[in-house]
mmCIF file of the N, C-alpha and C atoms, coordinates in Angstrom:
data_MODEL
# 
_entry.id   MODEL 
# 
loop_
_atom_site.group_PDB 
_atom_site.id 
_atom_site.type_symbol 
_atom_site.label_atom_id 
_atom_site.label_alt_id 
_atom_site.label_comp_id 
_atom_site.label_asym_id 
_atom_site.label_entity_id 
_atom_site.label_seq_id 
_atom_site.pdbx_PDB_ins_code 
_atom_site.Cartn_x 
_atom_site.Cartn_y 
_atom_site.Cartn_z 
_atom_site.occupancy 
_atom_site.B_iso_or_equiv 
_atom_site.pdbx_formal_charge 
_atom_site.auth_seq_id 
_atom_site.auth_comp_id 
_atom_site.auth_asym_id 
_atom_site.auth_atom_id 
_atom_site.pdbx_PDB_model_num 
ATOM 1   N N  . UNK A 1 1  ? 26.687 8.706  1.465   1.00 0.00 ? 1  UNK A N  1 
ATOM 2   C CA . UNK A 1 1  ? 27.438 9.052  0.282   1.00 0.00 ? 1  UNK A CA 1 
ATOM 3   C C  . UNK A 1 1  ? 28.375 10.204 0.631   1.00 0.00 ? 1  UNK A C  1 
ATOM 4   N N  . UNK A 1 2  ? 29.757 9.863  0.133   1.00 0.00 ? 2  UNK A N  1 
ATOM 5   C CA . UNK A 1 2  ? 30.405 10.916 0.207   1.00 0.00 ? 2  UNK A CA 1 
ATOM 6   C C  . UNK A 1 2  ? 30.584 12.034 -0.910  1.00 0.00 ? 2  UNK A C  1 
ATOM 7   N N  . UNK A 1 3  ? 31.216 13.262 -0.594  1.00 0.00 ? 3  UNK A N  1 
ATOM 8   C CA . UNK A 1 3  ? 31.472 13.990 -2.358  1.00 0.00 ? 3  UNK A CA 1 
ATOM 9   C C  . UNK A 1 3  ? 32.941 14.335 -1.426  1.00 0.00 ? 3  UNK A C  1 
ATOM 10  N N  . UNK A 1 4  ? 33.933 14.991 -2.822  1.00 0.00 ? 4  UNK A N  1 
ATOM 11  C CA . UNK A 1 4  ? 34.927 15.584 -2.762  1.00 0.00 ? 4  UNK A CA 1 
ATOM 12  C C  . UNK A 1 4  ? 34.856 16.968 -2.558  1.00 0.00 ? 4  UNK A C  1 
ATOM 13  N N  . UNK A 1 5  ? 34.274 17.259 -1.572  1.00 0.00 ? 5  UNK A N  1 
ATOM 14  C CA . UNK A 1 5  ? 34.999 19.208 -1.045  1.00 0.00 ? 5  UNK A CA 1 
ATOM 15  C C  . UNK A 1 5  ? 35.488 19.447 -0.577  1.00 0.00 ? 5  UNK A C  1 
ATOM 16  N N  . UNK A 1 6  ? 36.147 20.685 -0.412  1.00 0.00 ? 6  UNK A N  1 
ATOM 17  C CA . UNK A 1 6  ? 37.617 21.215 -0.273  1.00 0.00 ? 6  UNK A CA 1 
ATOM 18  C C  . UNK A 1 6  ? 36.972 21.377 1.472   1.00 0.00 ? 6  UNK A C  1 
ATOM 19  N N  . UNK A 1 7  ? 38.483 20.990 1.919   1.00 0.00 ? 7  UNK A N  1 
ATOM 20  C CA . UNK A 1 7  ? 38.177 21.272 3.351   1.00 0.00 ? 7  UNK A CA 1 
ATOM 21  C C  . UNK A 1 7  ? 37.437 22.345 4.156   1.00 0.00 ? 7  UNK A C  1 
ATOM 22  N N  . UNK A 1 8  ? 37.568 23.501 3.681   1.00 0.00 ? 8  UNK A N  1 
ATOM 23  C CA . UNK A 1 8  ? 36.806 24.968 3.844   1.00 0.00 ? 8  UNK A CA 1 
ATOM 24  C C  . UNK A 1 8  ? 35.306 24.990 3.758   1.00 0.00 ? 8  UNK A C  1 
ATOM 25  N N  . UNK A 1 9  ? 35.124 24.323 2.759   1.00 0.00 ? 9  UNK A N  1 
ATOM 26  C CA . UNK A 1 9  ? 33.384 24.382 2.342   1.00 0.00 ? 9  UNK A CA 1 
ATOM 27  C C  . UNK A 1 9  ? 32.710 23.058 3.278   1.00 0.00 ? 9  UNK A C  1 
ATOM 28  N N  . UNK A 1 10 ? 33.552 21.823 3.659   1.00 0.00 ? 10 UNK A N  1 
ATOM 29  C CA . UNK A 1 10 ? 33.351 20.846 4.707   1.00 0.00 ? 10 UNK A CA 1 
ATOM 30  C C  . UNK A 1 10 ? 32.707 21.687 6.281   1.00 0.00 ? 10 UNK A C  1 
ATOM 31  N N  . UNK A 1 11 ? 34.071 22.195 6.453   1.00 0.00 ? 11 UNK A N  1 
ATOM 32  C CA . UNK A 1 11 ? 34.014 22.838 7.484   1.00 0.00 ? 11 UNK A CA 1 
ATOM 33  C C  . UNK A 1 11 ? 32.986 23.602 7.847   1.00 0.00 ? 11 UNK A C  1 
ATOM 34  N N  . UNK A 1 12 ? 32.608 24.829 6.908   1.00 0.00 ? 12 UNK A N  1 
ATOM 35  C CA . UNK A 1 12 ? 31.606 25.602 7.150   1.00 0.00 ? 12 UNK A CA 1 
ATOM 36  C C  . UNK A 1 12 ? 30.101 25.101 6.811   1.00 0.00 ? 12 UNK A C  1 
ATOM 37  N N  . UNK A 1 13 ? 30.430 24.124 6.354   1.00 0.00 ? 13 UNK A N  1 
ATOM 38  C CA . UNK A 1 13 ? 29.048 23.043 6.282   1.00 0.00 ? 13 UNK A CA 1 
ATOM 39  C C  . UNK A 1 13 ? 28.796 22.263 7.360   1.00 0.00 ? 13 UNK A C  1 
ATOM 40  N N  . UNK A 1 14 ? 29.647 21.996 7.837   1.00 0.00 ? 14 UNK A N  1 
ATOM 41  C CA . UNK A 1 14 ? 29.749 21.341 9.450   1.00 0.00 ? 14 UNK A CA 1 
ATOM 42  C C  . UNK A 1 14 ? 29.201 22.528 10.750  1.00 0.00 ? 14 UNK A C  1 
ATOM 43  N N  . UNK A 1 15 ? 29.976 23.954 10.245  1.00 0.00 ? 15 UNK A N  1 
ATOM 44  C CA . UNK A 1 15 ? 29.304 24.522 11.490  1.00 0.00 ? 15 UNK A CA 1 
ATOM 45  C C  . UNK A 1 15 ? 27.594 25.179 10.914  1.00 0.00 ? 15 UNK A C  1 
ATOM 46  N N  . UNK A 1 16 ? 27.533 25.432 9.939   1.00 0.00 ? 16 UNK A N  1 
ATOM 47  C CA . UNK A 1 16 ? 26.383 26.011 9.441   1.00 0.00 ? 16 UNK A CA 1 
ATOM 48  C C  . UNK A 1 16 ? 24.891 24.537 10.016  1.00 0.00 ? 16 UNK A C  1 
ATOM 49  N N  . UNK A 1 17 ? 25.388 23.381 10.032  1.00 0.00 ? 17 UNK A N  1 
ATOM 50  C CA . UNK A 1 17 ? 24.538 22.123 10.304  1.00 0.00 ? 17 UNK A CA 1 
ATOM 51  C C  . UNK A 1 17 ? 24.264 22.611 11.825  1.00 0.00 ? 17 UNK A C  1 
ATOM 52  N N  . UNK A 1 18 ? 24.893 23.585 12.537  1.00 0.00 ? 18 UNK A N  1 
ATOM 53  C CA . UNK A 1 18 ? 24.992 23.608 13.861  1.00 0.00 ? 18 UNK A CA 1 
ATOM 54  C C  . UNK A 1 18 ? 23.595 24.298 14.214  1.00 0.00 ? 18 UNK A C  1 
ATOM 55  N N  . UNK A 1 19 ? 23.567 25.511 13.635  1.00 0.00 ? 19 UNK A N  1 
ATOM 56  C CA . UNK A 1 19 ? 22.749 26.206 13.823  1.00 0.00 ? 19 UNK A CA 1 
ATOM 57  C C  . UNK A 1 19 ? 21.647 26.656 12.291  1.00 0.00 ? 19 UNK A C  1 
ATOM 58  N N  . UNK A 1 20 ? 21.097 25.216 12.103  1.00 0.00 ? 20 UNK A N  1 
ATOM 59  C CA . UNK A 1 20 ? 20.603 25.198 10.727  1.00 0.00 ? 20 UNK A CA 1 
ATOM 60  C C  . UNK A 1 20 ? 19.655 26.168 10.440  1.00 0.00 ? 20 UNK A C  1 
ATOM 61  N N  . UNK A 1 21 ? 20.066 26.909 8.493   1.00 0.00 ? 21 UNK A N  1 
ATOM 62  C CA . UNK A 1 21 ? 18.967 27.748 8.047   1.00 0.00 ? 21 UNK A CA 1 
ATOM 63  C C  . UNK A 1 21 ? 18.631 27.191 7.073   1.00 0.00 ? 21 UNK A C  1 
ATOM 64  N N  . UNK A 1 22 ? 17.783 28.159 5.851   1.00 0.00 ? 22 UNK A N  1 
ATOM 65  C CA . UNK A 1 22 ? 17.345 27.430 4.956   1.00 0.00 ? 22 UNK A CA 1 
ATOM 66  C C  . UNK A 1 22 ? 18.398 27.538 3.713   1.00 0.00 ? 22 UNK A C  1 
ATOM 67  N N  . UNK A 1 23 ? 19.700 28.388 4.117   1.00 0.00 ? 23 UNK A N  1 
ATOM 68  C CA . UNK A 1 23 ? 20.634 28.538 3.504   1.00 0.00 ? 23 UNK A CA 1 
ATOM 69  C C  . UNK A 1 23 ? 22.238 28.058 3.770   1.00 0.00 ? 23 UNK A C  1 
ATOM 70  N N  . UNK A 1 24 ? 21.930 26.652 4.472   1.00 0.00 ? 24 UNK A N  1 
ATOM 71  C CA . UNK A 1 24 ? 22.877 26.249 5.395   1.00 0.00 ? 24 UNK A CA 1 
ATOM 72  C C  . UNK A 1 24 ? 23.660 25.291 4.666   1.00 0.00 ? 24 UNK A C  1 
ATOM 73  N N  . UNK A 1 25 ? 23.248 24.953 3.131   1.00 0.00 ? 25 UNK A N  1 
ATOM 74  C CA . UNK A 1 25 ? 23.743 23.902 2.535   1.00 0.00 ? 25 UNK A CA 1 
ATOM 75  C C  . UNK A 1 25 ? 24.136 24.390 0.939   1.00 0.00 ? 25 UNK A C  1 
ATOM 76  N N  . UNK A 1 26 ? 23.762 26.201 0.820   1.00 0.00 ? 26 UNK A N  1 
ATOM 77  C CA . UNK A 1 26 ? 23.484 26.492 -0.530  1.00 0.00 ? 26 UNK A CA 1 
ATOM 78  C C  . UNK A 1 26 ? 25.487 26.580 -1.133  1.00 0.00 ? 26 UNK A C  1 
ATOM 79  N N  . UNK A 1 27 ? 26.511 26.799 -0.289  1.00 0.00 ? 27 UNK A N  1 
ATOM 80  C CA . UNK A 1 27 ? 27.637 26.727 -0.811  1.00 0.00 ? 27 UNK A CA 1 
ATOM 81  C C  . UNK A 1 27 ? 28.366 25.614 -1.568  1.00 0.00 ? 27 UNK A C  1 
ATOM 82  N N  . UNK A 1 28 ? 27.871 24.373 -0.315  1.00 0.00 ? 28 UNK A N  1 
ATOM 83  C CA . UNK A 1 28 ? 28.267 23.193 -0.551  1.00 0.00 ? 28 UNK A CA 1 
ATOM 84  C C  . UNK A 1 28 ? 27.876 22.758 -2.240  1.00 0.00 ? 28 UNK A C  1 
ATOM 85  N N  . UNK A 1 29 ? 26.331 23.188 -2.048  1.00 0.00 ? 29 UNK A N  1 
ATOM 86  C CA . UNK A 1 29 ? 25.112 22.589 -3.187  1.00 0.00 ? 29 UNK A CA 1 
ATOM 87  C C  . UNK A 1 29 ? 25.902 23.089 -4.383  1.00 0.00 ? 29 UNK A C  1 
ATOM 88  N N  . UNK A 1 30 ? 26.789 24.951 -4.459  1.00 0.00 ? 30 UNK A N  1 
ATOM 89  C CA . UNK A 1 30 ? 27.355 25.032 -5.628  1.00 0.00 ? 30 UNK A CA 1 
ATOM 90  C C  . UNK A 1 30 ? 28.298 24.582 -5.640  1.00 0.00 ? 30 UNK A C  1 
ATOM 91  N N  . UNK A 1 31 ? 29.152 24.041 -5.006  1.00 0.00 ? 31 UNK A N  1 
ATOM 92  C CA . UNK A 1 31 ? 30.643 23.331 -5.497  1.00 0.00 ? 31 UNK A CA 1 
ATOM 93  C C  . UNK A 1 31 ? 30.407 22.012 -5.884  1.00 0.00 ? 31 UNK A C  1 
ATOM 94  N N  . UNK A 1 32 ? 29.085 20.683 -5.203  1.00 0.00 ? 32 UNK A N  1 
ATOM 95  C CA . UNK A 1 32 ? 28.805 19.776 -5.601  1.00 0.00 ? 32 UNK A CA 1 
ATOM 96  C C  . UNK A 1 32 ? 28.464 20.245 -6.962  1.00 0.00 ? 32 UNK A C  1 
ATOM 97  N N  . UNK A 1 33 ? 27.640 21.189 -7.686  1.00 0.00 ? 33 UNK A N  1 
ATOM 98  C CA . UNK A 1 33 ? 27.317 21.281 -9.220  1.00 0.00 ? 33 UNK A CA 1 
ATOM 99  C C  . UNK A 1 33 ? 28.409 21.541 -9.549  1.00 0.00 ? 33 UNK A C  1 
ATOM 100 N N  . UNK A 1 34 ? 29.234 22.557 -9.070  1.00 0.00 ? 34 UNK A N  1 
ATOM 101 C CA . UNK A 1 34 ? 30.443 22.804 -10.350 1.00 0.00 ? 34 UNK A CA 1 
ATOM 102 C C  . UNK A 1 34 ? 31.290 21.515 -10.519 1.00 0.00 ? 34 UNK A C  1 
ATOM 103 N N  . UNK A 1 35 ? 31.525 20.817 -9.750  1.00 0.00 ? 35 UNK A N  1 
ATOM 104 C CA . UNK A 1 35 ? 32.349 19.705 -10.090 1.00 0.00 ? 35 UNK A CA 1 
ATOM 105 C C  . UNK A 1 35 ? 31.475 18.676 -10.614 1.00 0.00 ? 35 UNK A C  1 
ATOM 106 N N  . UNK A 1 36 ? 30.202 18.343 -10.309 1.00 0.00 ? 36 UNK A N  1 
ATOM 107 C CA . UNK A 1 36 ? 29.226 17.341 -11.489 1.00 0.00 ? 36 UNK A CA 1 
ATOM 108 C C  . UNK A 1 36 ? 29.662 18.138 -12.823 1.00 0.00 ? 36 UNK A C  1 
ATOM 109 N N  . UNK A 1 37 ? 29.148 19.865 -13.153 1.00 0.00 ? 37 UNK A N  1 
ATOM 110 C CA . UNK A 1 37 ? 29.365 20.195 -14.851 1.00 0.00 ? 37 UNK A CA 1 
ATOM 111 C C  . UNK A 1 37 ? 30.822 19.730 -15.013 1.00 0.00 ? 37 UNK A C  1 
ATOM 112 N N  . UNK A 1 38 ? 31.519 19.951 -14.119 1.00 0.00 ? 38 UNK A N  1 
ATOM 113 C CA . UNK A 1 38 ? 32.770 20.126 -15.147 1.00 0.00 ? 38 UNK A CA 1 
ATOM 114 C C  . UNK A 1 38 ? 33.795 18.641 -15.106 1.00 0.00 ? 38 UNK A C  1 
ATOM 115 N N  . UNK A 1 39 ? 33.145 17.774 -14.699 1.00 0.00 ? 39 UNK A N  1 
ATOM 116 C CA . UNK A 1 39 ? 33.881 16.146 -14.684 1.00 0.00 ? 39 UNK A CA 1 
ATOM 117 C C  . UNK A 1 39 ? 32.731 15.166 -14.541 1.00 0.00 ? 39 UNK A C  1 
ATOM 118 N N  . UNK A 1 40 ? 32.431 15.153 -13.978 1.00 0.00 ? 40 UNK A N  1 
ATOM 119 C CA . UNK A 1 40 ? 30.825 13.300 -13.635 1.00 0.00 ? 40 UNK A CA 1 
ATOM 120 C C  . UNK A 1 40 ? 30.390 14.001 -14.514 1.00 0.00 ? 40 UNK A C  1 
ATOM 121 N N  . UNK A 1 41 ? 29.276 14.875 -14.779 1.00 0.00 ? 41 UNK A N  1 
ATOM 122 C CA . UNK A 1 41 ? 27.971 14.891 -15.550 1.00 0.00 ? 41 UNK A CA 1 
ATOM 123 C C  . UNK A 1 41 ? 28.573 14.837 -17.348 1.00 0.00 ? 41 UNK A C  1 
ATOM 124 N N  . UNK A 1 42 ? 30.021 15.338 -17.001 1.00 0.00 ? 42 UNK A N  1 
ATOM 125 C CA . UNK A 1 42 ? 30.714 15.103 -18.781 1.00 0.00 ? 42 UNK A CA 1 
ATOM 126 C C  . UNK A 1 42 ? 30.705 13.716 -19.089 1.00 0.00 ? 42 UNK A C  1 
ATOM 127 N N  . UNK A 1 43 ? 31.500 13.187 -18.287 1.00 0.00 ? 43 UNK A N  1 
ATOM 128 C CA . UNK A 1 43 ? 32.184 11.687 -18.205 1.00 0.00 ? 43 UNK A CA 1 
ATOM 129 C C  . UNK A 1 43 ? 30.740 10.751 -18.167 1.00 0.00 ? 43 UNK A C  1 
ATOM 130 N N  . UNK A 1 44 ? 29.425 11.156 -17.384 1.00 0.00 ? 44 UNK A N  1 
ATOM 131 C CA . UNK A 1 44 ? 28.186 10.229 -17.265 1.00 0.00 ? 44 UNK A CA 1 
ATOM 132 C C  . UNK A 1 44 ? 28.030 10.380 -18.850 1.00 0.00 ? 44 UNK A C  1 
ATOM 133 N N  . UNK A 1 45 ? 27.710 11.259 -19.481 1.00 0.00 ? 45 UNK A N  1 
ATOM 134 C CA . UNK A 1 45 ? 27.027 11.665 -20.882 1.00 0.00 ? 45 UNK A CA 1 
ATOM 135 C C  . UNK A 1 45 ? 27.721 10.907 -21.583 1.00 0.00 ? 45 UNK A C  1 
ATOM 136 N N  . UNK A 1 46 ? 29.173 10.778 -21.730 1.00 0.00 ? 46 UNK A N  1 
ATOM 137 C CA . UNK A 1 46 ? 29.835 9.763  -22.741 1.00 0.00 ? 46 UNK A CA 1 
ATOM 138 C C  . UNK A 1 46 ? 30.239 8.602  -22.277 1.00 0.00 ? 46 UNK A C  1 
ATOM 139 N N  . UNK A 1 47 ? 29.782 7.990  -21.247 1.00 0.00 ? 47 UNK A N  1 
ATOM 140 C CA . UNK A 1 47 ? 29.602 6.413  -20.561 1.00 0.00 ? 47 UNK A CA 1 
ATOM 141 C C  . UNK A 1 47 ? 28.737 5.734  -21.649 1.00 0.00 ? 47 UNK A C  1 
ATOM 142 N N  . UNK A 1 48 ? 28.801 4.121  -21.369 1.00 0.00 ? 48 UNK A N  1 
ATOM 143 C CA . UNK A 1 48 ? 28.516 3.004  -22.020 1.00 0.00 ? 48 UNK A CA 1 
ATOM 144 C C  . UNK A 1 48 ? 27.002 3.506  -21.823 1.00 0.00 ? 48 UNK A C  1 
ATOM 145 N N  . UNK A 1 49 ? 27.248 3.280  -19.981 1.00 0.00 ? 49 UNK A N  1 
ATOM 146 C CA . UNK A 1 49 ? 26.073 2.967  -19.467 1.00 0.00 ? 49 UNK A CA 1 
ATOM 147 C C  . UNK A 1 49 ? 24.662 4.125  -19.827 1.00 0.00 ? 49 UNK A C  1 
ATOM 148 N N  . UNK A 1 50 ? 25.457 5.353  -19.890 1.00 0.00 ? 50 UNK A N  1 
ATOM 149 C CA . UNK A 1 50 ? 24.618 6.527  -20.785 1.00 0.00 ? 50 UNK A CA 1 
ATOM 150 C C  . UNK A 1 50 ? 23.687 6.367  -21.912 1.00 0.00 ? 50 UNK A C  1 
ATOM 151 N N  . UNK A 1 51 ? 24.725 6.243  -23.197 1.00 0.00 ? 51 UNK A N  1 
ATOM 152 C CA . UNK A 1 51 ? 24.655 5.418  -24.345 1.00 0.00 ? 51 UNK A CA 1 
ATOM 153 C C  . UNK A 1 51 ? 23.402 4.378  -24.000 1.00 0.00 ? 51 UNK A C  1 
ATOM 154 N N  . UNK A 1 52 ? 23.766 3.772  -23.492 1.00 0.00 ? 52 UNK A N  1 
ATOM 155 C CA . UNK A 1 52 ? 22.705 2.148  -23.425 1.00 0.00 ? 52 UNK A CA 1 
ATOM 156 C C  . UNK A 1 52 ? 21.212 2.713  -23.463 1.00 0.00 ? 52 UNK A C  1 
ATOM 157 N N  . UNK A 1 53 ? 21.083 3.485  -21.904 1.00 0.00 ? 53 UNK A N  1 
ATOM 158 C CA . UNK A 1 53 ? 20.093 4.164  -21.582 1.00 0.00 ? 53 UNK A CA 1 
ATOM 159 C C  . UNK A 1 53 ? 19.467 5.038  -22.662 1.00 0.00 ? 53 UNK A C  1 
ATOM 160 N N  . UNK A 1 54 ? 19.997 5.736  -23.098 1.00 0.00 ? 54 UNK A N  1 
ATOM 161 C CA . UNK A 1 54 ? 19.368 6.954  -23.629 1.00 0.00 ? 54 UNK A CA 1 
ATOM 162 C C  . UNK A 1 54 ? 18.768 6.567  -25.407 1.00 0.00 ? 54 UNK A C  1 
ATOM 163 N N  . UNK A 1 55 ? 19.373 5.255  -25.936 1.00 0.00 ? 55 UNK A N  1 
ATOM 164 C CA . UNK A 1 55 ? 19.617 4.552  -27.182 1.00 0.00 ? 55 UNK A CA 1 
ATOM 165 C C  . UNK A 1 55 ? 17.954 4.042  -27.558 1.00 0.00 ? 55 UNK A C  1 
ATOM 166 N N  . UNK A 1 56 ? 16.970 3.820  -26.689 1.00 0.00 ? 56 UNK A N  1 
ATOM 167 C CA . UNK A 1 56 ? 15.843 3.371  -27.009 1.00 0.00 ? 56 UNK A CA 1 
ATOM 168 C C  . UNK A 1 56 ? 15.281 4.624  -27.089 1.00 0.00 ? 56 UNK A C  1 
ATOM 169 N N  . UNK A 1 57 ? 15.179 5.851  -27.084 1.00 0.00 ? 57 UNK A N  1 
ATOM 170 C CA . UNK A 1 57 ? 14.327 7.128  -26.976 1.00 0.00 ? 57 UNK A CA 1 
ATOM 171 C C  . UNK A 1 57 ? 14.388 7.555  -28.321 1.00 0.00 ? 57 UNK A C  1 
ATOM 172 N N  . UNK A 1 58 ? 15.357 7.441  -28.918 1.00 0.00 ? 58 UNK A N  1 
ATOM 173 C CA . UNK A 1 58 ? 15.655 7.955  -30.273 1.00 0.00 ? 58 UNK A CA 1 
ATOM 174 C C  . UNK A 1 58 ? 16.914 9.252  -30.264 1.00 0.00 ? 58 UNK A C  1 
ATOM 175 N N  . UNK A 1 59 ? 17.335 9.441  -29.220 1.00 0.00 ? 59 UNK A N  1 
ATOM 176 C CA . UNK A 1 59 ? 18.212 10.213 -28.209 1.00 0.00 ? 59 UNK A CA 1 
ATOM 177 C C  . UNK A 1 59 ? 19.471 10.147 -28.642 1.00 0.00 ? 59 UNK A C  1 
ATOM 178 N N  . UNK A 1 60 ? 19.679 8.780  -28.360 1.00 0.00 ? 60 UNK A N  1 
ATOM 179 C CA . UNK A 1 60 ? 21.128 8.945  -27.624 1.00 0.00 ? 60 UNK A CA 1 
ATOM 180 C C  . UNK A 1 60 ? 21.667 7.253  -28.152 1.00 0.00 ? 60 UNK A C  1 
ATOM 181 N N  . UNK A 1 61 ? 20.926 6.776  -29.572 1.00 0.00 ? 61 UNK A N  1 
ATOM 182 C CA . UNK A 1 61 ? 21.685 5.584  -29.980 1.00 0.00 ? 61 UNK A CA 1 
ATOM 183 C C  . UNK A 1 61 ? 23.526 5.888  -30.101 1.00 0.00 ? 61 UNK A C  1 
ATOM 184 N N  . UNK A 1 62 ? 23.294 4.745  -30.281 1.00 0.00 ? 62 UNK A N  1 
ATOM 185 C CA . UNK A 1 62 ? 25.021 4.838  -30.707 1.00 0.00 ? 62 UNK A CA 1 
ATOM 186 C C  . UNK A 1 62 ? 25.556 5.716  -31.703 1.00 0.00 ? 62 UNK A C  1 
ATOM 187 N N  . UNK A 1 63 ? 25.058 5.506  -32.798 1.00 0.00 ? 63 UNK A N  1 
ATOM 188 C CA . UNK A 1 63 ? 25.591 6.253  -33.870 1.00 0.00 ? 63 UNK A CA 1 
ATOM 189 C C  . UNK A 1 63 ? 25.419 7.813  -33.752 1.00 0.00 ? 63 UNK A C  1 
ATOM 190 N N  . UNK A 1 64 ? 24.230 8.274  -32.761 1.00 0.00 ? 64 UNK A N  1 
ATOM 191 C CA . UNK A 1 64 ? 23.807 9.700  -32.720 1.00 0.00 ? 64 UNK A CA 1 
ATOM 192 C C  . UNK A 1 64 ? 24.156 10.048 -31.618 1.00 0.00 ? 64 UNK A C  1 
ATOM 193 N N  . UNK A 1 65 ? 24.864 9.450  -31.210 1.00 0.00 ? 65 UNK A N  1 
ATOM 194 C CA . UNK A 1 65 ? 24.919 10.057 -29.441 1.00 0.00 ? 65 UNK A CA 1 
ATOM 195 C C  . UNK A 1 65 ? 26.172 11.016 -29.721 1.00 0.00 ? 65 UNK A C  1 
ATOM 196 N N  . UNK A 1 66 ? 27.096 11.053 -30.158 1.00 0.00 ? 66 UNK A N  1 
ATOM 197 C CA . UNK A 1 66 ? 28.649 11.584 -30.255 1.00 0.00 ? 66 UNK A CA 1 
ATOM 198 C C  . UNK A 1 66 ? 28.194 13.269 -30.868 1.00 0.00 ? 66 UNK A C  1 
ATOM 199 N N  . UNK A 1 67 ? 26.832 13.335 -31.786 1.00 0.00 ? 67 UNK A N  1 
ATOM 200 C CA . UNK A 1 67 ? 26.783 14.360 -31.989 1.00 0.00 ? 67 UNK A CA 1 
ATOM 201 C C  . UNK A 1 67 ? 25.113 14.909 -31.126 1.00 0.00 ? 67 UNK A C  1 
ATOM 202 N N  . UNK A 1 68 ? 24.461 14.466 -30.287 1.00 0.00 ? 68 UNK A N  1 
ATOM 203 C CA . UNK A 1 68 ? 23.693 15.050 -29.212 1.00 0.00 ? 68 UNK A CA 1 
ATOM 204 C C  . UNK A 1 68 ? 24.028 15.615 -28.163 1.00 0.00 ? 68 UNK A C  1 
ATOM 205 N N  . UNK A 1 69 ? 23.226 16.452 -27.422 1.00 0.00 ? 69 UNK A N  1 
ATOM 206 C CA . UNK A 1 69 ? 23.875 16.455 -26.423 1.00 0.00 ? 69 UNK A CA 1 
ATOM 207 C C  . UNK A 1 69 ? 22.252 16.778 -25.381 1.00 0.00 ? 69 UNK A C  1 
ATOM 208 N N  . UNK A 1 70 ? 22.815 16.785 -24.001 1.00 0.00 ? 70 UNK A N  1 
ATOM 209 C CA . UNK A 1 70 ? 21.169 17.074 -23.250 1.00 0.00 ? 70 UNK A CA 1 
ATOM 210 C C  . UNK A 1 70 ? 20.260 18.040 -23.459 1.00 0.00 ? 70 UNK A C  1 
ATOM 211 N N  . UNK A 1 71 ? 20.556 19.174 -24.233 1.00 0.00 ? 71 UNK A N  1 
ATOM 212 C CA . UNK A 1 71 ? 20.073 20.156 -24.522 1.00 0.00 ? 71 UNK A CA 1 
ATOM 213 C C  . UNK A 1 71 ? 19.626 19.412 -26.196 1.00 0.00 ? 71 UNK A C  1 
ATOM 214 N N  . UNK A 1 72 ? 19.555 18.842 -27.010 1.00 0.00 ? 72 UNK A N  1 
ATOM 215 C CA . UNK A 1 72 ? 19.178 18.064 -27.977 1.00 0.00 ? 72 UNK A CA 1 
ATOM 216 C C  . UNK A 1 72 ? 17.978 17.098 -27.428 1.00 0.00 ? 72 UNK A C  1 
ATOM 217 N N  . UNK A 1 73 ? 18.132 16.477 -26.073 1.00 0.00 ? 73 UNK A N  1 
ATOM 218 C CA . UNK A 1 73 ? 17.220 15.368 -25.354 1.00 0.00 ? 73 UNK A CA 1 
ATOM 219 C C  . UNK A 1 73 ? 16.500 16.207 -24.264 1.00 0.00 ? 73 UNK A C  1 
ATOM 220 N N  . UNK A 1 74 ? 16.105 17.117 -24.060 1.00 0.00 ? 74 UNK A N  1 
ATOM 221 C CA . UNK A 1 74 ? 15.833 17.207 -23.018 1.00 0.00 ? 74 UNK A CA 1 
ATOM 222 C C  . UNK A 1 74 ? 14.936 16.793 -21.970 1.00 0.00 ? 74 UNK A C  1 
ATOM 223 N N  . UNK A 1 75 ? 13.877 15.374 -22.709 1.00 0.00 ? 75 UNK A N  1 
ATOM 224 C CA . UNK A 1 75 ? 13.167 14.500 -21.692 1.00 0.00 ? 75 UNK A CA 1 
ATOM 225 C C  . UNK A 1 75 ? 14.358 13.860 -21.101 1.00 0.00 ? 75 UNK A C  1 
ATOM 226 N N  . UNK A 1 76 ? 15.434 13.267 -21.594 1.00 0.00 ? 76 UNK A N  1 
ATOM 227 C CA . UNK A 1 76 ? 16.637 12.248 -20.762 1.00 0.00 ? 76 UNK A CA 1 
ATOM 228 C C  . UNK A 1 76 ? 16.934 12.941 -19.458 1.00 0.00 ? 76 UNK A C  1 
ATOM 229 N N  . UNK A 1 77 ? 17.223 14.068 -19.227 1.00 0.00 ? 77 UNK A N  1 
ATOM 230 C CA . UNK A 1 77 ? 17.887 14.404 -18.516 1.00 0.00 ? 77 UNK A CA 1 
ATOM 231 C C  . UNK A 1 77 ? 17.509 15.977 -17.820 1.00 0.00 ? 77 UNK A C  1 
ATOM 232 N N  . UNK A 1 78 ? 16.055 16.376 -17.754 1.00 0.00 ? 78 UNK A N  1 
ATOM 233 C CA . UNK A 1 78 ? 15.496 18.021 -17.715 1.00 0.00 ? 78 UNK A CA 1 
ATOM 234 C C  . UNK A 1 78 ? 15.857 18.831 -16.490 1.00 0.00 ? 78 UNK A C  1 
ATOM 235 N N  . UNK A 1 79 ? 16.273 18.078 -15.339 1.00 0.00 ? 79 UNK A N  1 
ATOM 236 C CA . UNK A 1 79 ? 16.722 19.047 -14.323 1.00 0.00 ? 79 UNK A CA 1 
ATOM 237 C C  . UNK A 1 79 ? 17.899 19.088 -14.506 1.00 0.00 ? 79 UNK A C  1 
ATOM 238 N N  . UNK A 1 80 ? 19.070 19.276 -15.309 1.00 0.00 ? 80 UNK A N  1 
ATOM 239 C CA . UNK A 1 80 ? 20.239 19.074 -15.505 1.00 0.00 ? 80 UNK A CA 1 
ATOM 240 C C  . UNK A 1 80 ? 20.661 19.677 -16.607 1.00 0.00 ? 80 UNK A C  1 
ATOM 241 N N  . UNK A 1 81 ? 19.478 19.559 -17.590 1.00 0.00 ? 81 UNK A N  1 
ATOM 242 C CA . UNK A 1 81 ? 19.573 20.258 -19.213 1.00 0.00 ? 81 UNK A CA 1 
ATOM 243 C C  . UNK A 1 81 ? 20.022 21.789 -19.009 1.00 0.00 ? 81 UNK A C  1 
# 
């Protein structure tokens, strides 16, 4: 799987793999989250396929989903909430 990071954080993820610590991946790990909060994890939440899922819990039907959110569900979705 690929992700979109900026060449800089590639790079130093490439040499940090060289001489691996237990902190060799923690930069990358925050730019992969900031770009899940602030585009995928928005765009997943108001997907079909979201909706569909979350619609049998009592969660995330159709009609209630527009005004829930993961912090409203937090079995759907708890490492993320």
């Amino acid at each position: 799987m690929e992700v979109n990071l900026d060449s800089c954080t590639r790079e130093q993820t490439s040499r940090n793999v060289l001489e691996p610590t237990l902190t060799c991946f923690d930069e990358a790990q925050r730019k992969i989250f900031h770009l899940m909060e602030k585009d995928s994890y928005r765009r997943f939440l108001k997907s079909r396929f979201y909706l569909d899922l979350a619609g049998p819990s009592g969660c995330g039907s159709e009609k209630q989903s527009a005004a829930k959110s993961p912090a409203d569900c937090p079995s759907l979705v708890p490492q993320c909430a």
